[in-house]
Jmol script that loads the backbone (N, CA, C; Angstrom):
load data "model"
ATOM      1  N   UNK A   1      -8.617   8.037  -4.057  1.00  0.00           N
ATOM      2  CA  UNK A   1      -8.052   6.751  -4.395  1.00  0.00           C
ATOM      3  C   UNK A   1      -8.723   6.231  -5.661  1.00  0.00           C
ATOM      4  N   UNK A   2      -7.691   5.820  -6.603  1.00  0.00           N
ATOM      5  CA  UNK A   2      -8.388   5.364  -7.860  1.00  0.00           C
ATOM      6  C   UNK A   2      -7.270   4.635  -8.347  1.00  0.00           C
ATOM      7  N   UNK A   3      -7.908   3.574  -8.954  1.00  0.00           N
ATOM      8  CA  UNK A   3      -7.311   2.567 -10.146  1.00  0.00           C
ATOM      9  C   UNK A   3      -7.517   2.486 -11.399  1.00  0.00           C
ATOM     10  N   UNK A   4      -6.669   2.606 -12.027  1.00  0.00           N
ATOM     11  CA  UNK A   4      -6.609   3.225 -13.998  1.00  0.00           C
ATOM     12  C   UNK A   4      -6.089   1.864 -14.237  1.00  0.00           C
ATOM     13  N   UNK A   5      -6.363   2.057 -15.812  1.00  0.00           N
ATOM     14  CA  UNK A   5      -6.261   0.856 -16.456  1.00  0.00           C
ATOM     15  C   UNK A   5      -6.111   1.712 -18.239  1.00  0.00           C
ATOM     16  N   UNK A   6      -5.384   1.128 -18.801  1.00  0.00           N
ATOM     17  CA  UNK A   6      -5.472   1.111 -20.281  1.00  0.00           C
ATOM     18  C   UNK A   6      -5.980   0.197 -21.032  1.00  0.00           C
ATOM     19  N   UNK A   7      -6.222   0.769 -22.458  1.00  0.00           N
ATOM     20  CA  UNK A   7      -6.393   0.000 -23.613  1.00  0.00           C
ATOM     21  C   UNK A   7      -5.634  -1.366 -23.878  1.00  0.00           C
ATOM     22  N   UNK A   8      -6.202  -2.568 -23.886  1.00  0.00           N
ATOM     23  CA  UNK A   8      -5.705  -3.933 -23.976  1.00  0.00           C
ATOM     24  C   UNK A   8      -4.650  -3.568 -25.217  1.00  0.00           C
ATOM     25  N   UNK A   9      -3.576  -2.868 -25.560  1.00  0.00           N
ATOM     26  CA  UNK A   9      -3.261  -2.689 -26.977  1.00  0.00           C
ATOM     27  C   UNK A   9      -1.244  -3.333 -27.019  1.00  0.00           C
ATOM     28  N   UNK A  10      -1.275  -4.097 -25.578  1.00  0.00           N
ATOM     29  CA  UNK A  10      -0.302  -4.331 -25.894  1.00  0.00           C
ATOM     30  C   UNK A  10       0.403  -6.122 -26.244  1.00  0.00           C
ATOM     31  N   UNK A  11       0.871  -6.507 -26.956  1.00  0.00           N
ATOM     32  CA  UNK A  11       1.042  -8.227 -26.963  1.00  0.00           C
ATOM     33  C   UNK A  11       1.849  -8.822 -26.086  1.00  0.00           C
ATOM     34  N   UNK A  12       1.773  -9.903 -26.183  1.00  0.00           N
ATOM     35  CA  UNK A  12       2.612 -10.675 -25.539  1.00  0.00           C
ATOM     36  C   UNK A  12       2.075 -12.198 -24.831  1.00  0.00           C
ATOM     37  N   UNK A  13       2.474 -13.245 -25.571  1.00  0.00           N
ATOM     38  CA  UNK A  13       2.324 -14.605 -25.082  1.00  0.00           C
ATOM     39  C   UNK A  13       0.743 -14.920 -25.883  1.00  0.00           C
ATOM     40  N   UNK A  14       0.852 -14.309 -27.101  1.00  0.00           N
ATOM     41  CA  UNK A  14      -0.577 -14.933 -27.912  1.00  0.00           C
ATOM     42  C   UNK A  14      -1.659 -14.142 -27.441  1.00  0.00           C
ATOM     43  N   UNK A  15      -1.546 -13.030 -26.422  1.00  0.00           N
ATOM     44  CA  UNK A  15      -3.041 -12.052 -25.992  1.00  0.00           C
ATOM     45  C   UNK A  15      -2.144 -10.994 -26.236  1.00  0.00           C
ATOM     46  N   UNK A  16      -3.214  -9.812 -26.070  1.00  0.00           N
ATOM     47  CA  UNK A  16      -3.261  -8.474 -25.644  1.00  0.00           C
ATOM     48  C   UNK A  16      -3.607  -7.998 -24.251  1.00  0.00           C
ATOM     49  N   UNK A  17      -2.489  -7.304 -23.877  1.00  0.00           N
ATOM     50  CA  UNK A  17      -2.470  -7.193 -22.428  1.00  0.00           C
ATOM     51  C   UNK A  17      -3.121  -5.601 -22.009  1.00  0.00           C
ATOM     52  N   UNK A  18      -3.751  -5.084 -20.798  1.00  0.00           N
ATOM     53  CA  UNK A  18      -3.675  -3.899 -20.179  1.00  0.00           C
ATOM     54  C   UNK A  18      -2.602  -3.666 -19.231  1.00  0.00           C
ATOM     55  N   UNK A  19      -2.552  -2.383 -18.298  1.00  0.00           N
ATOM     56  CA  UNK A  19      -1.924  -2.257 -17.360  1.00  0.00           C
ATOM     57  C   UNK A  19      -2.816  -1.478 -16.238  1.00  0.00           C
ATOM     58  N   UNK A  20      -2.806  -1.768 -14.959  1.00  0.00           N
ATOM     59  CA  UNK A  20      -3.993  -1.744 -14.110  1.00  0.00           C
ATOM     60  C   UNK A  20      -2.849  -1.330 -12.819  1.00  0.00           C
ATOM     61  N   UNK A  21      -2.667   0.049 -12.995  1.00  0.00           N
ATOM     62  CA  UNK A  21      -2.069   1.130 -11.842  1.00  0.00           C
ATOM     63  C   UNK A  21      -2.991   1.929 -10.807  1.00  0.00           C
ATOM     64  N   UNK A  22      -2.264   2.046  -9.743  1.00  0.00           N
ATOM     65  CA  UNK A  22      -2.770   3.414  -8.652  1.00  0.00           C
ATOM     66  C   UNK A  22      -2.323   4.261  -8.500  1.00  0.00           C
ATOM     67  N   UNK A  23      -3.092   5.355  -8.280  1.00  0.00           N
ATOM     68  CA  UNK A  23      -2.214   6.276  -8.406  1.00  0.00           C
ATOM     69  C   UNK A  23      -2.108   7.568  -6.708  1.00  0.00           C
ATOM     70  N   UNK A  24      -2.683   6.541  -5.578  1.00  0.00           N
ATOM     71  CA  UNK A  24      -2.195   6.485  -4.566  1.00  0.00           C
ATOM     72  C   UNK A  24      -1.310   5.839  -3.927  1.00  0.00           C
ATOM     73  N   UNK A  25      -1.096   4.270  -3.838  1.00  0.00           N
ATOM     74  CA  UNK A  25      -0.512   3.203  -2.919  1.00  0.00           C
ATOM     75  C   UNK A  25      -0.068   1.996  -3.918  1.00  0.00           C
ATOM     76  N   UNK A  26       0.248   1.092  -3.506  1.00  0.00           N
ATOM     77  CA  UNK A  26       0.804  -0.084  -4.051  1.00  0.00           C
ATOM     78  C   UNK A  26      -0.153  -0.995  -3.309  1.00  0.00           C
ATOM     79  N   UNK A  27      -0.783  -0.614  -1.943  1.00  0.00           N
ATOM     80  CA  UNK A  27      -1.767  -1.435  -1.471  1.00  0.00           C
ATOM     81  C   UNK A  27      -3.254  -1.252  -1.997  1.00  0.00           C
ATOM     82  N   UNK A  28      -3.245  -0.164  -2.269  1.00  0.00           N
ATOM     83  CA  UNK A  28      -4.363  -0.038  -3.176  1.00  0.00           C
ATOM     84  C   UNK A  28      -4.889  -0.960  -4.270  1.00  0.00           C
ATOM     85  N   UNK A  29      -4.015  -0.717  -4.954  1.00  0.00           N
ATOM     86  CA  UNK A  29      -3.292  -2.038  -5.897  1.00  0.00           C
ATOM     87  C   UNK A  29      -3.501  -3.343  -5.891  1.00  0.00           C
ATOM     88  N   UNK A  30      -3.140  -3.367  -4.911  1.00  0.00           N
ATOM     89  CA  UNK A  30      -3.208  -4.727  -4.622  1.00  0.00           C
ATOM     90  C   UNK A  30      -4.262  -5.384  -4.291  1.00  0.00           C
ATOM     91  N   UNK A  31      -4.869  -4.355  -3.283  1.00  0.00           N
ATOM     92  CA  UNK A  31      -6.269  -4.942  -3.160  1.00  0.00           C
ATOM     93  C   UNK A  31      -7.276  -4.786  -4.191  1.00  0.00           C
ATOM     94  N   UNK A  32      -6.901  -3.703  -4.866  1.00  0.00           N
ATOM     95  CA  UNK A  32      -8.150  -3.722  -6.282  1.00  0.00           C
ATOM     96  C   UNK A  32      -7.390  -5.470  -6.735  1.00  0.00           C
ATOM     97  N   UNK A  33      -6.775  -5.589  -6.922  1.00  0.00           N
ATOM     98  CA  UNK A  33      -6.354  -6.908  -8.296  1.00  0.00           C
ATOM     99  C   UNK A  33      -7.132  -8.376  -7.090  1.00  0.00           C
ATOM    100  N   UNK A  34      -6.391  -7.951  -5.990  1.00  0.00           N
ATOM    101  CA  UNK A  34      -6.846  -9.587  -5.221  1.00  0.00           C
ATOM    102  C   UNK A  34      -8.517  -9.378  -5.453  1.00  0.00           C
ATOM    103  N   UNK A  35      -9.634  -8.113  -5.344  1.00  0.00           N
ATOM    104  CA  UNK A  35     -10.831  -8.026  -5.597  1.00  0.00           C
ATOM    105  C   UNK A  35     -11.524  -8.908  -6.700  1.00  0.00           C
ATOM    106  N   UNK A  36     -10.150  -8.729  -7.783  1.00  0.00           N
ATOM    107  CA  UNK A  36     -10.850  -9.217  -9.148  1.00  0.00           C
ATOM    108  C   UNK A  36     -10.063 -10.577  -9.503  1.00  0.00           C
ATOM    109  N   UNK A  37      -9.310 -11.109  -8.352  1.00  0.00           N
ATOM    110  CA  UNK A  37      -8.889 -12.433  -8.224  1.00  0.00           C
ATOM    111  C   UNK A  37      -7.602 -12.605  -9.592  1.00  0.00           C
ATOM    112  N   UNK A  38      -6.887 -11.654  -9.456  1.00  0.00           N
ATOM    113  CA  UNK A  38      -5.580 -11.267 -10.400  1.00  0.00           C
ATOM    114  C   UNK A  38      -4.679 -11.937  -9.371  1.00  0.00           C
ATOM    115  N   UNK A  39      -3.876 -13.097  -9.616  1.00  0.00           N
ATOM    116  CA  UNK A  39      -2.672 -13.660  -9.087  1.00  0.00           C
ATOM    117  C   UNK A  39      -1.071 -12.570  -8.907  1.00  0.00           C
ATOM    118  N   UNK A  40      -0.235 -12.493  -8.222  1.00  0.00           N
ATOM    119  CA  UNK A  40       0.205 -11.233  -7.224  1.00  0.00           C
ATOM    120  C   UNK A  40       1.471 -11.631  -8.537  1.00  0.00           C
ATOM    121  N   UNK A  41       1.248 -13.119  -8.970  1.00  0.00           N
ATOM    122  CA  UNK A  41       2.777 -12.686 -10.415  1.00  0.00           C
ATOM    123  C   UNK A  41       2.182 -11.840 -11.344  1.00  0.00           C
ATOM    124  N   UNK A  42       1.256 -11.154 -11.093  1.00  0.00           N
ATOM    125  CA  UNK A  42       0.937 -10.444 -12.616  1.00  0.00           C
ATOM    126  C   UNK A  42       1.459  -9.153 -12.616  1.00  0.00           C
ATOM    127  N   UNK A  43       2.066  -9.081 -11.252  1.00  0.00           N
ATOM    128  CA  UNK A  43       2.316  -7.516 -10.641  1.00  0.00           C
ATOM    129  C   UNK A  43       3.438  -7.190 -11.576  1.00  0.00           C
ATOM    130  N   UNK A  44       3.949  -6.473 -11.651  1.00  0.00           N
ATOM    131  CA  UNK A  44       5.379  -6.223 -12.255  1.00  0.00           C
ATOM    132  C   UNK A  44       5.308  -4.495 -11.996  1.00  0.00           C
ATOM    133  N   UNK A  45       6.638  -4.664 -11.269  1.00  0.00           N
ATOM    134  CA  UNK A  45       7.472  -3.307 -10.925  1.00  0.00           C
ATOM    135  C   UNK A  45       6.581  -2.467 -10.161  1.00  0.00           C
ATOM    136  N   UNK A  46       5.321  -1.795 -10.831  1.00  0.00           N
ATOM    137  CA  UNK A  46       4.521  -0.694 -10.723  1.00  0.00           C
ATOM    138  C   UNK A  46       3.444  -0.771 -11.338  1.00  0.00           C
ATOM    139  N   UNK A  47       2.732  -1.877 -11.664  1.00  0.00           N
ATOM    140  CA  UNK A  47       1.599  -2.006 -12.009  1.00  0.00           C
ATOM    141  C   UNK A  47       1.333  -3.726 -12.309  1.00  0.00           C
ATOM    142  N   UNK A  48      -0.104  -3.606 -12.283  1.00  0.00           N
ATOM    143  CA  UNK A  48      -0.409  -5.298 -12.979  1.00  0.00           C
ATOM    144  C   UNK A  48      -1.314  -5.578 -14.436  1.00  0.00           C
ATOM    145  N   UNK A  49      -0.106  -6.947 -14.731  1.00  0.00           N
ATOM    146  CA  UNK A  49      -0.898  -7.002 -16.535  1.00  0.00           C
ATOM    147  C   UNK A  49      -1.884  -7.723 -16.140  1.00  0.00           C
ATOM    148  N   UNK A  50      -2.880  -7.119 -17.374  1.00  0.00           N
ATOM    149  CA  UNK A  50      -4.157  -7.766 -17.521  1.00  0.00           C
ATOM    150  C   UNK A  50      -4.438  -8.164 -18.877  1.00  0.00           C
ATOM    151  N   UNK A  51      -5.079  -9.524 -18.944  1.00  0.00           N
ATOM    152  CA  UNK A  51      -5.445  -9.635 -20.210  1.00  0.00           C
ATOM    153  C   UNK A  51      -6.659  -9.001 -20.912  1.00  0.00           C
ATOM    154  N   UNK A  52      -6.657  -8.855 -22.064  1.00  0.00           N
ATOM    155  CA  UNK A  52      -8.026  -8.271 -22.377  1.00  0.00           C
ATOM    156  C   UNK A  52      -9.405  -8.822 -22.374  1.00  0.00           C
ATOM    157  N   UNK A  53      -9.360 -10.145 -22.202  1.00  0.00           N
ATOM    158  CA  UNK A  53     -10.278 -10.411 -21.744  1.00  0.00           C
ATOM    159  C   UNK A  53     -11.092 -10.115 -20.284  1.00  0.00           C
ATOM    160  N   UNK A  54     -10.223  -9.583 -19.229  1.00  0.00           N
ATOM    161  CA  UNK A  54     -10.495  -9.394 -18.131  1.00  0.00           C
ATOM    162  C   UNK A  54     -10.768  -7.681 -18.281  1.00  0.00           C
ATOM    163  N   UNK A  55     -10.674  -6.930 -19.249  1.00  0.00           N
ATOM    164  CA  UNK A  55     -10.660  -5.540 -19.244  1.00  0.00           C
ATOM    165  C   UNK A  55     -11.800  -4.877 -18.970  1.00  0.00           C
ATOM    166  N   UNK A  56     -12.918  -5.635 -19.162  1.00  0.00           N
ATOM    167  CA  UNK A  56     -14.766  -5.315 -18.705  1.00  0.00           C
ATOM    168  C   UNK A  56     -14.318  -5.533 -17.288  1.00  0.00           C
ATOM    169  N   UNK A  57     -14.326  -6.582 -16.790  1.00  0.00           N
ATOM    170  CA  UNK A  57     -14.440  -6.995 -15.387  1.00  0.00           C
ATOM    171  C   UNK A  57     -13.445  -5.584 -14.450  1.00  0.00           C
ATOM    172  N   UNK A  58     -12.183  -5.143 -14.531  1.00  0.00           N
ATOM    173  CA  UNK A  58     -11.490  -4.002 -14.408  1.00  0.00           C
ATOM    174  C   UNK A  58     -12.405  -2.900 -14.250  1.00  0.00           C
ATOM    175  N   UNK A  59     -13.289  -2.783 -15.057  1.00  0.00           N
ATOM    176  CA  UNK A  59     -13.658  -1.539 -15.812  1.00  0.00           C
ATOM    177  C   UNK A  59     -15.088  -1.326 -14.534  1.00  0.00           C
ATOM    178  N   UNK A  60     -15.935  -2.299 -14.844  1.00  0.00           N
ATOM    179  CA  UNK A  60     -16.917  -2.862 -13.841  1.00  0.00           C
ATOM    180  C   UNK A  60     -16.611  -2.652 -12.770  1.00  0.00           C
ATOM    181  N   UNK A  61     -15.917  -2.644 -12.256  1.00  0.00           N
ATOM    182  CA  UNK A  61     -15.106  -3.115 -10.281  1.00  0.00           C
ATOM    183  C   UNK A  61     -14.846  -1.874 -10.512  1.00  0.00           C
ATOM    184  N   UNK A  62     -14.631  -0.730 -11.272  1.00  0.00           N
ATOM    185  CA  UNK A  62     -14.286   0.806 -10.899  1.00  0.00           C
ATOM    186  C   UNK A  62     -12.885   1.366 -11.150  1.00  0.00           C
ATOM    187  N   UNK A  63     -12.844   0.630 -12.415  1.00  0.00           N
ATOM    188  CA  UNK A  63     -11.032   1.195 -12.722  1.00  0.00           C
ATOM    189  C   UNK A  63     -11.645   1.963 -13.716  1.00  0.00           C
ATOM    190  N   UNK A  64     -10.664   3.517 -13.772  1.00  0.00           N
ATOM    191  CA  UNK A  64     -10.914   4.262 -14.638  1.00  0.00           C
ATOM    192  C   UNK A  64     -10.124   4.177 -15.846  1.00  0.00           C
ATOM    193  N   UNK A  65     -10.944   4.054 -17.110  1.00  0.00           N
ATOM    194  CA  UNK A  65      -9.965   4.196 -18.397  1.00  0.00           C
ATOM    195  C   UNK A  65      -9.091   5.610 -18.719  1.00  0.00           C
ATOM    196  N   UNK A  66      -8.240   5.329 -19.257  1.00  0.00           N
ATOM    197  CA  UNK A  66      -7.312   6.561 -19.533  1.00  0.00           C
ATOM    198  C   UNK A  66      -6.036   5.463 -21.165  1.00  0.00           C
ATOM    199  N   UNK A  67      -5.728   6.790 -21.556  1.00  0.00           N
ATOM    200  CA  UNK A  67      -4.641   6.477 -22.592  1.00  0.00           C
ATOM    201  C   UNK A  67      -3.559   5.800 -21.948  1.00  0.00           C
ATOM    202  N   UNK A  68      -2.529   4.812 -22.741  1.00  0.00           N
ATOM    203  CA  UNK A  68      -1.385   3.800 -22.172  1.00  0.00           C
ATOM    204  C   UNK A  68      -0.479   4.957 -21.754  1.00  0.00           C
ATOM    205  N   UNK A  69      -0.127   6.582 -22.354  1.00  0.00           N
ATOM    206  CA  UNK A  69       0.405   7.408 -22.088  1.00  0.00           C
ATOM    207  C   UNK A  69      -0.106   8.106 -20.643  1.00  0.00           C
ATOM    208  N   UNK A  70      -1.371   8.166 -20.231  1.00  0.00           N
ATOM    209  CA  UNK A  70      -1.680   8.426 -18.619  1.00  0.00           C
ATOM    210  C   UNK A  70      -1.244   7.707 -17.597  1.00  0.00           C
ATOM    211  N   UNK A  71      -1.617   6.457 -17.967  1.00  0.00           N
ATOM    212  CA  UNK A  71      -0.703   5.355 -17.156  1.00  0.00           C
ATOM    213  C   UNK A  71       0.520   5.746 -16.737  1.00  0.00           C
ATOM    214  N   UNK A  72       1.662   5.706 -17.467  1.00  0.00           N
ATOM    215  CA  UNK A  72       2.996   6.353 -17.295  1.00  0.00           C
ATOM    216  C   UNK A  72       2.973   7.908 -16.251  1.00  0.00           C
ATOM    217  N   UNK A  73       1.890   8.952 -16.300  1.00  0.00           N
ATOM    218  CA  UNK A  73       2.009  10.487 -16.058  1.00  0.00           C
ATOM    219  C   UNK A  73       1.784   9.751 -14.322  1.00  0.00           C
ATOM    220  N   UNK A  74       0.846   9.461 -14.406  1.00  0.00           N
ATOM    221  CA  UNK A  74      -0.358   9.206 -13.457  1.00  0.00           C
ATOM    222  C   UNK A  74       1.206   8.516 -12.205  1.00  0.00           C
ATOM    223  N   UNK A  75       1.155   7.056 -12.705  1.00  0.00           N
ATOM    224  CA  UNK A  75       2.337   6.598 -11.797  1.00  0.00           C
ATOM    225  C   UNK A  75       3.582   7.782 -11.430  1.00  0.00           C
ATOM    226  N   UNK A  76       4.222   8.427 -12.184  1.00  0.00           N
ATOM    227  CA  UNK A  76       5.325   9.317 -11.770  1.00  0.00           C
ATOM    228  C   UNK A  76       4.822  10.726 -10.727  1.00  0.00           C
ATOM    229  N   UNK A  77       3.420  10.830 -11.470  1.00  0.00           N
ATOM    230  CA  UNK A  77       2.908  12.005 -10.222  1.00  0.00           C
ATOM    231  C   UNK A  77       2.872  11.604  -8.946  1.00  0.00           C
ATOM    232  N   UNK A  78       2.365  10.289  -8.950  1.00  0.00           N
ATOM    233  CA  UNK A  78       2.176   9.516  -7.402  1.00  0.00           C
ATOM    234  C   UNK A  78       3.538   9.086  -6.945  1.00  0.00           C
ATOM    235  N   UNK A  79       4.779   8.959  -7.611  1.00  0.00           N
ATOM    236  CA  UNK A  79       6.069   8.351  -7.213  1.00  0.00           C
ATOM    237  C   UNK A  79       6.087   7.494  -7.196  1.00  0.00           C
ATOM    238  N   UNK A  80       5.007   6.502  -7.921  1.00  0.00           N
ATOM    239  CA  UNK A  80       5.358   5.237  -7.803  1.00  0.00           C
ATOM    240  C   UNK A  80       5.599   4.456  -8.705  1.00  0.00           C
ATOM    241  N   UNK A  81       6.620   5.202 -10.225  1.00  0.00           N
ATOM    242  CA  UNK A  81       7.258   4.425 -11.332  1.00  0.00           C
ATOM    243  C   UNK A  81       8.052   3.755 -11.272  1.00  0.00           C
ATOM    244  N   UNK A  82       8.306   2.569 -11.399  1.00  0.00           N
ATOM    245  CA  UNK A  82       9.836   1.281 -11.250  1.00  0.00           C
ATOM    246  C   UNK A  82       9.941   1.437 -12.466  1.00  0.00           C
ATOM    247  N   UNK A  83      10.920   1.557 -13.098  1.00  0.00           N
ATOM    248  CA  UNK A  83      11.768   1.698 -14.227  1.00  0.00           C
ATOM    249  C   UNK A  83      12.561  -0.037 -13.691  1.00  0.00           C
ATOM    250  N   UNK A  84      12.617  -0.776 -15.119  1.00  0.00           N
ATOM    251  CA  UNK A  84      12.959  -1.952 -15.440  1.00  0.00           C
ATOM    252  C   UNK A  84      14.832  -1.646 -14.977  1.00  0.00           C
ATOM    253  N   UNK A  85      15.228  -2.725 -14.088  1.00  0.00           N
ATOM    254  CA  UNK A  85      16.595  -2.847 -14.008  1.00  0.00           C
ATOM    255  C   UNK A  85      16.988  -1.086 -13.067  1.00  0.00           C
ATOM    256  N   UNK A  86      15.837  -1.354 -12.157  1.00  0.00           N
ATOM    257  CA  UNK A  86      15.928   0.029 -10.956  1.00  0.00           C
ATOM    258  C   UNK A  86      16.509  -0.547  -9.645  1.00  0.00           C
ATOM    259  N   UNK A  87      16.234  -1.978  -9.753  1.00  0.00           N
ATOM    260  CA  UNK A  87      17.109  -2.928  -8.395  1.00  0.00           C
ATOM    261  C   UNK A  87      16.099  -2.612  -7.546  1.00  0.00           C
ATOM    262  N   UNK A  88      14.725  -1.810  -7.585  1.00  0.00           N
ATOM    263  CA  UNK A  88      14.326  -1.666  -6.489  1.00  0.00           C
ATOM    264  C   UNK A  88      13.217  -2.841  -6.137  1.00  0.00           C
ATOM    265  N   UNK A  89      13.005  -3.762  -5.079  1.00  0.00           N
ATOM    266  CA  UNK A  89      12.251  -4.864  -4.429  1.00  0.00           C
ATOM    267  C   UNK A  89      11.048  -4.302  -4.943  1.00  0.00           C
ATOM    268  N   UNK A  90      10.400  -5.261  -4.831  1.00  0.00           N
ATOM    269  CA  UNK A  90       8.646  -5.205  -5.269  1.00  0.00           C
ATOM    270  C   UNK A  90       8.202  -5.614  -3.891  1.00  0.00           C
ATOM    271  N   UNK A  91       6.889  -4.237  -3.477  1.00  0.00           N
ATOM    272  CA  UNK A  91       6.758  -4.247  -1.970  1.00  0.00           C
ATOM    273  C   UNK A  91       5.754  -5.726  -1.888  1.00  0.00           C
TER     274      UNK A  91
END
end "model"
wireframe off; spacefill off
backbone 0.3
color backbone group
């Protein structure tokens, strides 16, 4: 069981965001983010944004770094990619 995280390298709303995936469970997930006190709207589809300011604290608590391109491998190996406009519920 492990939680990955990328490079803060993406924008949006005046920051730079990460993305903070598992690549076992969605509860996994979840409980890594409630650990580091990440609010459950940050979730989206198949992973949760993080700002970069929070990317030490991630990193600290035991998320492993990897490229924004692992992120993507990592989720589809585990089956757990939501593709935007998939209709599928967020568990």
């Amino acid at each position: 069981m492990t939680v990955y995280i990328d490079p803060p390298t993406w924008p949006g709303h005046g920051r730079m965001w990460s993305h903070l995936v598992s690549d076992e469970s969605y509860d996994e997930l979840h409980g890594f983010a409630a650990r580091l006190g990440l609010p459950r709207r940050a979730f989206e589809r198949d992973h949760y944004d993080l700002p970069s300011h929070r990317y030490a604290d991630a990193v600290a608590a035991g998320a492993v770094e990897v490229r924004s391109r692992e992120v993507v491998r990592l989720l589809r190996a585990a089956g757990l990619r939501r593709r935007k406009g998939s209709g599928t519920r967020l568990p």
